[in-house]
Structure formats: C-alpha cells, structure tokens
N, C-alpha and C positions, 0 to 999 in steps of 0.2 A: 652532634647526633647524625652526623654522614653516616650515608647507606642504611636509614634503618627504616623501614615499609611504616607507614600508619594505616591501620585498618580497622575503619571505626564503624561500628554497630548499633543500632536507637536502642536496647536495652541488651542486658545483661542476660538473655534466652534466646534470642538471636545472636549474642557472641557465643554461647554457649554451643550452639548446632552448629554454627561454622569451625568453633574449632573440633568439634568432635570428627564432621566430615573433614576436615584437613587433613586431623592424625591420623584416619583410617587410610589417608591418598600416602601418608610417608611411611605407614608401616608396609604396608602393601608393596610399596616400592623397596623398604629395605628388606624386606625379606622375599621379594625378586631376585634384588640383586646378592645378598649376602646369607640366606639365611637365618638373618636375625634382625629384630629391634630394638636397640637400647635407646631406652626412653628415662628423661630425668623428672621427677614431679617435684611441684613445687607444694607451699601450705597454702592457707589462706580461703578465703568466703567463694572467690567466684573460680578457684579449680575444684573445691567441692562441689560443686554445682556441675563442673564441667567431669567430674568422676562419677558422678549418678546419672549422667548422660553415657557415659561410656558403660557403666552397667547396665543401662534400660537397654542398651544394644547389642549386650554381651562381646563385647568389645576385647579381646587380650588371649591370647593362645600361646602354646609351646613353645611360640617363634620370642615373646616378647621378654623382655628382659629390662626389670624396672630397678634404677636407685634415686636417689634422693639427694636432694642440692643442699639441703643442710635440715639439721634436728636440734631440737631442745633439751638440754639436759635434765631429762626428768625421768621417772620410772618405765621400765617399757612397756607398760598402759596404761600411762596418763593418758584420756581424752585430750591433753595439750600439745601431743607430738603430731607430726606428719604424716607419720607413718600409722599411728592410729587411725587419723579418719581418714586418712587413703586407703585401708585394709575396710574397713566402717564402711565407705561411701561405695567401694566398686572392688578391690583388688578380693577382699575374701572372697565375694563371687563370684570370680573368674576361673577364666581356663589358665591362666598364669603360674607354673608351677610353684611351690612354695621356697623352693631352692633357686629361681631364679626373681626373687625378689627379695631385694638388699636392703631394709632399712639400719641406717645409721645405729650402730649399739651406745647410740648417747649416753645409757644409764651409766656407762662405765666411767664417765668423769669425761671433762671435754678432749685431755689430753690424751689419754689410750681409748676414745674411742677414735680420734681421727688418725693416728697409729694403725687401728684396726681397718678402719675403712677405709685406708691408702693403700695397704697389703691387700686389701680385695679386689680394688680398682688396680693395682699394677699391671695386669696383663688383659685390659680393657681399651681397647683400642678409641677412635675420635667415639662418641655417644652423637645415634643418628637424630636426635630431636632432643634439644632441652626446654624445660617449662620452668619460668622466672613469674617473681609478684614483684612491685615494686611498692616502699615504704612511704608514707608523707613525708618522710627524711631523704628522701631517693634512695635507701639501701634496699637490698636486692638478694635472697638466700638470708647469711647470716653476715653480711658483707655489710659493716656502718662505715658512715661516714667519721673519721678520726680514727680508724682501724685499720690496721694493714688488709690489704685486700686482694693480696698473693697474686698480683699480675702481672710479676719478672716471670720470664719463660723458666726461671732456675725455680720459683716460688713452690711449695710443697703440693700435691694435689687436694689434700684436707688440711683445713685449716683449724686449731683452738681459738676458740673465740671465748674472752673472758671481758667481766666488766660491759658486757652488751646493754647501751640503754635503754633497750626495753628487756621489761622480765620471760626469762627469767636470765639472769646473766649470763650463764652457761651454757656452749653452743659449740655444733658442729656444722664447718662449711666447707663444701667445695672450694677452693678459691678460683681467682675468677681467670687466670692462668688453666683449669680445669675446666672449667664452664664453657669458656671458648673455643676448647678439644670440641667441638660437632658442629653436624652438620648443618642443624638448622638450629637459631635460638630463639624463641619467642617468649615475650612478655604479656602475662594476661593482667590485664589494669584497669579496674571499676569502681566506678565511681565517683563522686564529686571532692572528695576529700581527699582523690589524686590528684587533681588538676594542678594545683601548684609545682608541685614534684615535676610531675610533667613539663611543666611550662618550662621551669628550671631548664631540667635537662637538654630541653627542645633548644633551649637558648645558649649551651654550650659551655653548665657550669659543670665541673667536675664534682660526678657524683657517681657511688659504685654503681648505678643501674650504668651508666656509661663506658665500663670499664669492661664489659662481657661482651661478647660478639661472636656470631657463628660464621662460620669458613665461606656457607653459601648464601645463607640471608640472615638477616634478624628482623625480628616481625614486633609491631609492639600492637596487639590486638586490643583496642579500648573499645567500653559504652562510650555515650554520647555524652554521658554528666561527664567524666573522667579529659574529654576531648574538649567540649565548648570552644572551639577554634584555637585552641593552642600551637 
C-alpha cells in the first residue's frame, strides 16, 4: 500500500464536507487549467451521502463531465444501479448537462454494454478525479477478488464481469488499467465492517483495491470505525 495518503475523519459527515470541499479545489483547478472535469463516481452508502452534499451546494456545471466506474446488470431504473441514485441523490439537480453524463448501458447484457462504453470512453483522455468504494472482500468497482481485473497496460478499458459473488452477477467495470488513467484516485471507506479489508490491504495482501492508483496521489479517505489504527 506504498504512496497511498490515509485521511481519517471521527464520523461519516465530516468525511462527507471534506470530501465535497476537496472536489470543488479539483474541479476548479481542472477547468482552470483544461476546461473541463471528468469525474468518475462510484456506488455505495457513504458517496450517497457525499452526492447530497454536493447537491445541497449545487455543485456540477457545463464544465463537468461524469462517468461511472462500473454498473449492475439491471433495468435502467432499477433503484439498484449507480446511476440511479447518483441522478436520485444530486446529478438530476444539477447544472450538469444531460449529454455529458455517461451512465453505463448495463441493461444491454454485461458484454455489449462494456462494448458500448469503451467506444464512449475511447477518445477520453487520463479522467481528472476518480471515486472508488471498497468491499469486505477488498474488491473495488466491479473488480473481485478471483477475477481478472484488467491491469496489463494491453487489458480492455471496460471490463464483462460475470459470475460476480455478490448479486447480482452481471456487471460492468472499468478495469483497473482504466481507473488508473487519472489524475487523482480516492477511496471513500466507512465503517467498521471495512476495517478488516483495510487492515488486509495496509499489510500488502493482494487485493483489487491495490491494483488502482492515480498518476498524482491516491487518497483513501476513511471514518474512524473503518481506521481504528489499521
């Protein structure tokens, strides 16, 4: 777990405000410098939390440009995709145009959606900021452990994920050859029922959360349950 920042927070609402002022110091900067934001979201309890923060601030403009680190093979509004409660939590209310936010066409079957959403991402340059969860198994996106987890530089930019043990099988991912295309990569990780995974990782087992890494930092922003001295 060389070079990766721990920055740990006493609850789950102060990680939340830190990382909301974070993202607004790197959009700010990438559309300084570039004119634009490409921001990757991830699923999970505590970026919900951190997507209704960014709503309550109105948070997301012209410049931003959102995709998705992986999806669930399910209807395209299941309440159990990504993309549903990131449109749900903050993105429907945004100034974020509709054309510039890419959610995963999971519904198409695992294999032609990630078809699809590698032809979208091909002329998509490093992505200035990515957001990762990490699992009690240490998997990270849609990226398990006993899975190929696409991180030969040759490896495809989306990955078919089948056979995923948890439900529901069918999955699309960035692989982690792609994830590691940006500039910054952080991990938001809450809770007590991390801490193992954590521990793991900290101790240099190979696990996909280890396998991703951004160019300039990777940050892994924990509470204090998720941390307890790991």
């Amino acid at each position: 777990m060389n070079q990766v920042q721990m920055r740990v927070f006493v609850d789950d609402d102060a990680l939340v405000r830190a990382l909301a002022d974070a993202m607004g110091v790197e959009a700010d900067a990438a559309i300084a410098a570039r004119g634009a934001f490409h921001l990757v979201l991830a699923g999970g309890s505590t970026p919900r939390a951190l997507y209704e923060e960014l709503a309550r601030r109105g948070m997301g403009d012209a410049c931003w440009h959102v995709w998705y680190g992986d999806e669930r093979c399910l209807a395209a509004d299941d309440p159990g995709r990504n993309s549903v409660m990131a449109e749900a939590a903050w993105l429907a209310a945004s100034n974020i145009p509709d054309a510039q936010r890419w959610p995963i066409p999971a519904e198409y079957g695992a294999a032609e959606a990630a078809a699809v959403y590698a032809d979208w991402l091909a002329g998509v340059g490093d992505f200035d900021l990515v957001l990762l969860g990490m699992g009690e198994d240490g998997h990270t996106a849609s990226l398990f452990p006993g899975h190929d987890w696409g991180t030969r530089p040759e490896s495809p930019d989306v990955l078919a994920v089948h056979d995923a043990p948890k439900p529901p099988p069918e999955r699309v991912s960035l692989s982690a050859a792609r994830l590691s295309r940006c500039g910054k990569l952080w991990f938001v990780i809450a809770g007590a029922g991390k801490h193992a995974a954590l521990l793991r990782w900290r101790q240099g087992e190979r696990l996909p959360v280890g396998a991703v890494h951004g160019k300039q930092e990777t940050v892994a922003w924990l509470d204090a349950a998720a941390w307890r001295g790991a």
